[in-house]
N, C-alpha and C positions, 0 to 999 in steps of 0.2 A: 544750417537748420537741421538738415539730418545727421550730422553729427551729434545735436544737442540731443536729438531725438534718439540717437543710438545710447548714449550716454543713461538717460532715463530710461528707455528699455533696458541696457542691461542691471542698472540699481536695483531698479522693480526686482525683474527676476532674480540676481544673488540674492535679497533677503527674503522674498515671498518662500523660496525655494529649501532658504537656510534651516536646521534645523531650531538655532535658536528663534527665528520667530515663531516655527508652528509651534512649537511646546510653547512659548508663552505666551502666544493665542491662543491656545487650548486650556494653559492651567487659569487665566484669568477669567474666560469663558464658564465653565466648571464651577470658580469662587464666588461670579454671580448669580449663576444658578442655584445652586446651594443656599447663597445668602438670599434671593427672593424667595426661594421654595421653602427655607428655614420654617417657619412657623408653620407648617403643614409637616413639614417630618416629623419636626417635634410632636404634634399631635397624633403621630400616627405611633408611638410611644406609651401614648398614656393611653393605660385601658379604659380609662373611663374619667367623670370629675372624682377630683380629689376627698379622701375620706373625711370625714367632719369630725373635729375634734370634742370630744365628750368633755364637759363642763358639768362639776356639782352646783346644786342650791338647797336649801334648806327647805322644803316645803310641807306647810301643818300648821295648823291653827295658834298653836305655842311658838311660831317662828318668832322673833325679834324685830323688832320694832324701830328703824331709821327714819330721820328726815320727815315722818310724818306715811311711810310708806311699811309693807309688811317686806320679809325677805321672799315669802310667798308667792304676793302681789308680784314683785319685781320680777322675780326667777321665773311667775309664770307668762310674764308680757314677754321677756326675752326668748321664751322659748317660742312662744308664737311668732313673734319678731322674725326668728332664725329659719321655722319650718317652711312662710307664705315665701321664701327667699329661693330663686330659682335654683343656684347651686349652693347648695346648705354650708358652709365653710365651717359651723360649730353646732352644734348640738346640745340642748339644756339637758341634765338629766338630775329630775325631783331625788332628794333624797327624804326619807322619814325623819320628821323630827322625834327628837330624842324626849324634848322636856325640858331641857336644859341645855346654855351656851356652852358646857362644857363637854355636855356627850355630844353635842353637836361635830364641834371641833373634832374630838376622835370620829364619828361617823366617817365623815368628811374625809379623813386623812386615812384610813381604811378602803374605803374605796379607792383613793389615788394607789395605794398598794398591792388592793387587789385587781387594778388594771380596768375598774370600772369606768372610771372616769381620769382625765389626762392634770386636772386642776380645778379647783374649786372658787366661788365667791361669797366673801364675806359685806359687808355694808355696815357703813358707822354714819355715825349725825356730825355734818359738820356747820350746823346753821344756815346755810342758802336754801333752804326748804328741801333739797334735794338729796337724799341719802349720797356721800363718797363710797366710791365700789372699792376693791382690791381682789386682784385675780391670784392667786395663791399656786403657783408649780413648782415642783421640783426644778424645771430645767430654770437656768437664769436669763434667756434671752427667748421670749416666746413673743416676738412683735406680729404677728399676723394673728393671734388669737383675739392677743388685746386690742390693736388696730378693731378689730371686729365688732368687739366687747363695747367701745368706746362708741363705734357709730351707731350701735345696735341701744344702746345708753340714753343716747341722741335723739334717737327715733319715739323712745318711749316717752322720754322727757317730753316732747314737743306736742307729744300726744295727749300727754295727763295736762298740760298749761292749756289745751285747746281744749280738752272735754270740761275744763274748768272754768272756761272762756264763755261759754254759752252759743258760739256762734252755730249761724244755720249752714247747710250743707255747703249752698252756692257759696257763704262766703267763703269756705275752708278751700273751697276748689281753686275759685280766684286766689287764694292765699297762696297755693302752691302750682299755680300756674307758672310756666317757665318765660322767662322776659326774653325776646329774641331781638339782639343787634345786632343789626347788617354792617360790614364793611365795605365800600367802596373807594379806590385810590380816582381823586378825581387832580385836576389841573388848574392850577391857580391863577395862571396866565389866560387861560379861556381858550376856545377853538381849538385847530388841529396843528396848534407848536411844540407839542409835546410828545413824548412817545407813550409813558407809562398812565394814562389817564382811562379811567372806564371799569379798570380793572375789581371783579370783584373777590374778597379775603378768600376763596378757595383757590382763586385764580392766579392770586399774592403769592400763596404758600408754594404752587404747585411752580410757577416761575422760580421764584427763590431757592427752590432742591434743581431746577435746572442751571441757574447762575452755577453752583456752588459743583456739580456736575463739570460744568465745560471749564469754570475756572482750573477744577481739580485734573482734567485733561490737556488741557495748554500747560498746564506747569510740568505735566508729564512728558508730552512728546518735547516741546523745550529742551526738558535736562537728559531725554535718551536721544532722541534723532539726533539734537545739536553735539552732544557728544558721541553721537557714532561717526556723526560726517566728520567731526576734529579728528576723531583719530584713525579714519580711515586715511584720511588726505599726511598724517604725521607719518602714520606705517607707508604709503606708499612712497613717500619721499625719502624715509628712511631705508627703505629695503631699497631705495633707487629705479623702482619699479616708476616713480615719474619722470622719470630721463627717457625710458620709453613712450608710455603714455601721451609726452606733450611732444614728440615726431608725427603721430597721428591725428591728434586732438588738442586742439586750442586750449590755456591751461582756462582760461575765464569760461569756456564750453563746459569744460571737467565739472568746473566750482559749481556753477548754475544748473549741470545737468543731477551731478551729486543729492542738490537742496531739491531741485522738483522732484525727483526720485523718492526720496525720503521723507516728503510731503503727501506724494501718492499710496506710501506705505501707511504712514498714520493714519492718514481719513481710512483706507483699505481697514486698520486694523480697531479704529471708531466704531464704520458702518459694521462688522462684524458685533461688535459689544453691545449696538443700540438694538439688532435685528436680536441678538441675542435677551437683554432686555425685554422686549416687547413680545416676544415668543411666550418666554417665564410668566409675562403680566396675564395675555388672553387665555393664559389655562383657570379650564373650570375652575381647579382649584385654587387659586390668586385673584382669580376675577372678585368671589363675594368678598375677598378681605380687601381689595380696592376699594369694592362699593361700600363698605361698612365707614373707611376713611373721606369715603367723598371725594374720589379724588380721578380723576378721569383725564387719558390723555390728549384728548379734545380741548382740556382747559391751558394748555402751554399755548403763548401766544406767538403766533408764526412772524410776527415784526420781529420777535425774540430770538427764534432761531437764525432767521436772515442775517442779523444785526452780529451775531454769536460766530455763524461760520464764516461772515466778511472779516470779523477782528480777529479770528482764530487763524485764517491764513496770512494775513498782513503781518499780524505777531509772530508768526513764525519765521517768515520769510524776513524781518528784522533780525531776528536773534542767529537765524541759522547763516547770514550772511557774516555774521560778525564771527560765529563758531569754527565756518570756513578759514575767513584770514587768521585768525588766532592759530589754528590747527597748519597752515601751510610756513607758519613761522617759526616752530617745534620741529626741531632733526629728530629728536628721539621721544618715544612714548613713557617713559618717566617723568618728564618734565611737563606733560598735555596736564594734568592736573594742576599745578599750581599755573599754567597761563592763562586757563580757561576759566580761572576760580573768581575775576572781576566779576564777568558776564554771568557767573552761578547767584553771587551775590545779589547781582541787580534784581535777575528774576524771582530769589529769595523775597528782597522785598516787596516787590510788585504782587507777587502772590499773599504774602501774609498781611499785607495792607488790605488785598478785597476779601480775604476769609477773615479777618478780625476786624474787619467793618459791614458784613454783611446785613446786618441788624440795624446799621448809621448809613446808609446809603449818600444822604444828603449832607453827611459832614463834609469842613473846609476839606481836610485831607482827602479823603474821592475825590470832590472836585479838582484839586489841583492835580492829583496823581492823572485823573483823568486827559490832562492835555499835557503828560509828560510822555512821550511817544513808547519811550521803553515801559510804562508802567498804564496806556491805553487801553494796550487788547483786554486786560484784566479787570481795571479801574471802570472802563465802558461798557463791557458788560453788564457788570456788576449794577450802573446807575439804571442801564437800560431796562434788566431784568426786573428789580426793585425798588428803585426809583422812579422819576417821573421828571426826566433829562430834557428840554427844548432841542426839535432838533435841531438846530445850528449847533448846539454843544458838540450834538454829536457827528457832523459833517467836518464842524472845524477839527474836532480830535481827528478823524479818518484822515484828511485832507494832512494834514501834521504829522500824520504816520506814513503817509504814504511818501511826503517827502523827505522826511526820514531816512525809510526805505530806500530810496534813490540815491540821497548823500550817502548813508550806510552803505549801499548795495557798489553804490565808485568807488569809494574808499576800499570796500574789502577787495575788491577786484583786483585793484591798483596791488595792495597788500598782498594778494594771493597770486597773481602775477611774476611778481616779485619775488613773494615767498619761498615757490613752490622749487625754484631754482640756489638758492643760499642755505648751503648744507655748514654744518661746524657750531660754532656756537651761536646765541639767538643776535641778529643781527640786534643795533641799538639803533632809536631813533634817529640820528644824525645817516648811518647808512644807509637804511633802509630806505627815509626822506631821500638818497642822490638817486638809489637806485631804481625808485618809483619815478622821479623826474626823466632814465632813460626809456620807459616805457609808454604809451598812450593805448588806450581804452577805444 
């Protein structure tokens, strides 16, 4: 036991110690700072709301005559439209009418010249009672004017069909009273066989960026820890640095002390990322744009996390035992990439199956991935956090990993045992098979 424990102490400290992990606990640390703070820098950039773009209309008694509407009329409801509007995004500006649709026309396009205005609008009858507009610019791609143009369009229309409606105040209010539905994930089997039931759509949402979180860090420490441990354990067997090592220390101590080490470092370099999160969230300035989204980290549900770090460890402790025997089977660090490129595979799929299902939780494929051991920690998550999983589903997947883990965890032993002493070329099954049979666990 103190061996094992020597073993994990010293893991810990070479990488806590290493340079390459502080720099990239620090530079990842940094990127999430930046990227929650993002939208406050930015603001602190712009001097103020953005300028309002100046728009002609024709306005005068002799205007032109659309749809049953004046150009007038129109240009003058738009601009009120525009002004009652918290940040103005466009701006009407009346021009004098001329007399005529064709000094109009030059008005118009004078002003765009002389920097009065940025574009102007014309109006034609296209039979729907309703004048068709057209926004007139120089530039060919001005979608945020017209976007504008269009809803501001909208508002008017809806206005002149109601003042022509007759209706009384109350009923225009009700009219555009907002309809509010609730979501709730409830349980169809009833009682408490369920995990995901109760949950309400903020509570949905704010789960679901956590599934997609822990999935997106299992996949991570996965493909760095599992290949740090292979090719730490290849270099030492290569440089023969394990011909001394197992004089002192049991080679199955080495294996196991390696994986817990490298376990300790990940959560070590998590809990750094979540404190760091959470830091970035409670500032003043993060906090009102939390509350603007509704979204509060009181609403992640703690079955979720429990459920998250038991499969986060078990899934690890699967893969990294199998990264171990792979890695003690490689004499040389050239060759660690294509041996280890199965186990890259698996977890490939395991991963792109619960990010490309997160939205189908309850499809067949979840569930079957779900009680595939190698593709659990991911797959159960995933139903846990957004689905609404029985637990027996979820006891019998655990229970099915765990034994996994066991078979897996003998095997590599047996393999790493083995391994760690057969230098030259990769041993083949049939040797390796006699050579495991002279060993016992």
């Amino acid at each position: 036991m103190n061996e094992l424990l020597t073993v994990i102490g010293f893991t810990v400290r070479s990488k806590i110690k290493g340079k390459a992990f502080i720099v990239t606990t620090l530079i990842i640390a940094i990127i999430l700072s930046v990227g929650i703070n993002l939208p406050y820098i930015i603001s602190q950039f712009n001097s103020g709301p953005g300028k309002a773009t100046p728009v002609g209309y024709i306005n005068g008694a002799a205007a032109s005559q659309a749809g049953g509407y004046s150009e007038s009329e129109l240009g003058g409801a738009l601009k009120k439209y525009f002004e009652t509007k918290e940040e103005q995004d466009v701006e009407m500006v009346p021009i004098d009418d001329s007399g005529s649709a064709a000094g109009n026309e030059t008005l118009l396009k004078q002003a765009v010249r002389d920097g009065k205005i940025k574009g102007y609008l014309t109006f034609s009858d296209n039979g729907s009672g309703f004048p068709a507009v057209t926004y007139n610019s120089e530039k060919v791609m001005e979608s945020s004017v017209s976007g504008a143009l269009k809803t501001a369009l909208q508002d008017v229309k809806l206005e002149s069909v109601l003042a022509q409606s007759g209706l009384t105040e109350a009923q225009r209010a009700l009219l555009f009273s907002p309809v509010s539905v609730d979501s709730v994930q409830i349980s169809a089997e009833g009682g408490a066989g369920s995990v995901g039931s109760g949950r309400s759509e903020t509570e949905q949402g704010v789960n679901m960026g956590v599934v997609y979180i822990v999935i997106v860090l299992l996949f991570m420490t996965l493909m760095g820890t599992g290949n740090v441990i292979a090719s730490e354990i290849t270099m030492e067997k290569s440089s023969r640095v394990m011909e001394v090592l197992i004089t002192s220390v049991a080679p199955l101590k080495q294996m196991f002390g390696k994986i817990i080490g490298m376990l300790i470092i990940g959560i070590s370099q998590i809990a750094v990322y979540v404190i760091v999160l959470v830091l970035n969230m409670m500032l003043p300035t993060n906090k009102d744009a939390w509350a603007s989204f509704d979204i509060s980290l009181s609403d992640i549900s703690p079955a979720l996390l429990l459920y998250s770090l038991l499969l986060y460890v078990l899934g690890y402790f699967l893969y990294a035992t199998l990264y171990a025997a792979v890695g003690s089977l490689v004499s040389r660090t050239e060759d660690l990439g294509q041996a280890v490129m199965p186990i890259t595979f698996v977890a490939l799929a395991a991963f792109y199956i619960s990010i490309f299902s997160i939205s189908r939780p309850d499809s067949m494929l979840v569930l079957v991935s779900s009680f595939i051991p190698f593709f659990t920690p991911f797959a159960m998550v995933l139903r846990i956090g957004v689905g609404d999983p029985p637990l027996w589903h979820v006891w019998v997947a655990i229970a099915e990993l765990l034994a996994a883990i066991y078979l897996f965890g003998w095997l590599s032993a047996k393999i790493y045992r083995t391994g760690v002493l057969m230098y030259g070329k990769r041993p083949s099954i049939k040797e390796l098979r006699k050579a495991m049979k002279a060993y016992k666990i």
